[in-house]
N, C-alpha and C positions, 0 to 999 in steps of 0.2 A: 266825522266818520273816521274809524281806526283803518289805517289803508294796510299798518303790516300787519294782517291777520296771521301769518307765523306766529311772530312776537304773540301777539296775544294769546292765540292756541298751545305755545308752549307750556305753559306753568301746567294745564288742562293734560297734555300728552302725560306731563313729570307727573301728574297725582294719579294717572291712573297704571302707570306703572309702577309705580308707592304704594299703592293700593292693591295691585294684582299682586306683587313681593312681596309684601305684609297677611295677606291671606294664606298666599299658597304656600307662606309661614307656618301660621298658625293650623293649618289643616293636615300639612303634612305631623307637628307635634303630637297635634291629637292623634291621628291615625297612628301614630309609633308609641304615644301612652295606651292608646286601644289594645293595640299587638303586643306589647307587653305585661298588659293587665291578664289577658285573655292567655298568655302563655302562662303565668304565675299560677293562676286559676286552674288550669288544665293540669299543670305538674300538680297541685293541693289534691287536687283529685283522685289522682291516680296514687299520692302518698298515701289518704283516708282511706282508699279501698285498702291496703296492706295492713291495717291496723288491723293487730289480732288480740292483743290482751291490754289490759289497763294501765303497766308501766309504757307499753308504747305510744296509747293515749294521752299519757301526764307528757308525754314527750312531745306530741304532736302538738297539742294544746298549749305547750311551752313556746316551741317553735312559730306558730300561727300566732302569739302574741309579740314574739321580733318579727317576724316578717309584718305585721300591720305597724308597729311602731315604726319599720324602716318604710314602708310605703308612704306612711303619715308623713316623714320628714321628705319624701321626693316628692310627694304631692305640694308641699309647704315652699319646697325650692323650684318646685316647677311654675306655682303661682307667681312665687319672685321673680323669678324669670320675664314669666310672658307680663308683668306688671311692667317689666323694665322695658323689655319691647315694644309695648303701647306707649308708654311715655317717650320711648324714642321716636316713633311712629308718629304721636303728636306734635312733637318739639318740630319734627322733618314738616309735615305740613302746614304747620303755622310760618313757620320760614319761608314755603312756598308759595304761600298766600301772600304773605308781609313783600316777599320779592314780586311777584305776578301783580301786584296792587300797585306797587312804586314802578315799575315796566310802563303798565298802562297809563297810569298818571303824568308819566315822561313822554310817553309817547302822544300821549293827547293835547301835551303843549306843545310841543312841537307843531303838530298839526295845526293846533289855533293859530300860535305865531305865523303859520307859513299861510293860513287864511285874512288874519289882522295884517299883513303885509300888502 
């Protein structure tokens, strides 16, 4: 029987605040790609109503093909992003695990030795 349940509850406390910071990561992004998509959106809108003849058409239509090309590359760089913070995210956990697994296993000899005594 593992007597220092600290020790063993620690790695358990570390992943779930590795877990709560890695979401409320990722939620918070979202929510700022959200409010920034829906800002873009709302400004196209308010430009399209303004359109009064066809050379400010070819213009807008010009413009609405950079702006999705420049969205395309933040969307492109934002997936690399959060790709690179999941594999950070995993790297941190598997360490956690790799160390909470060698804790326990130290600790559990221990134990036997001081029982085999």
């Amino acid at each position: 029987m593992v007597k220092n349940i600290k020790g063993f509850t620690q790695p358990v406390s570390k992943l779930v605040e590795l877990n709560t910071h890695h979401f409320d990561s990722l939620v918070q992004a979202q929510k700022e790609a959200a409010e920034n998509y829906r800002t873009i959106v709302q400004s196209r809108m308010e430009a399209a109503s303004e359109i009064s003849d066809p050379v400010a058409l070819a213009q807008f239509i010009t413009d609405q093909m950079a702006l999705a090309q420049s969205s395309y590359e933040k969307m492109v760089n934002n997936s690399r992003a959060l790709f690179e913070g999941l594999s950070s995210y995993n790297s941190d956990v598997i360490e956690l695990f790799q160390k909470s697994t060698a804790q326990l296993k130290d600790q559990v000899d221990k134990e036997k030795e001081l029982v085999d005594k």
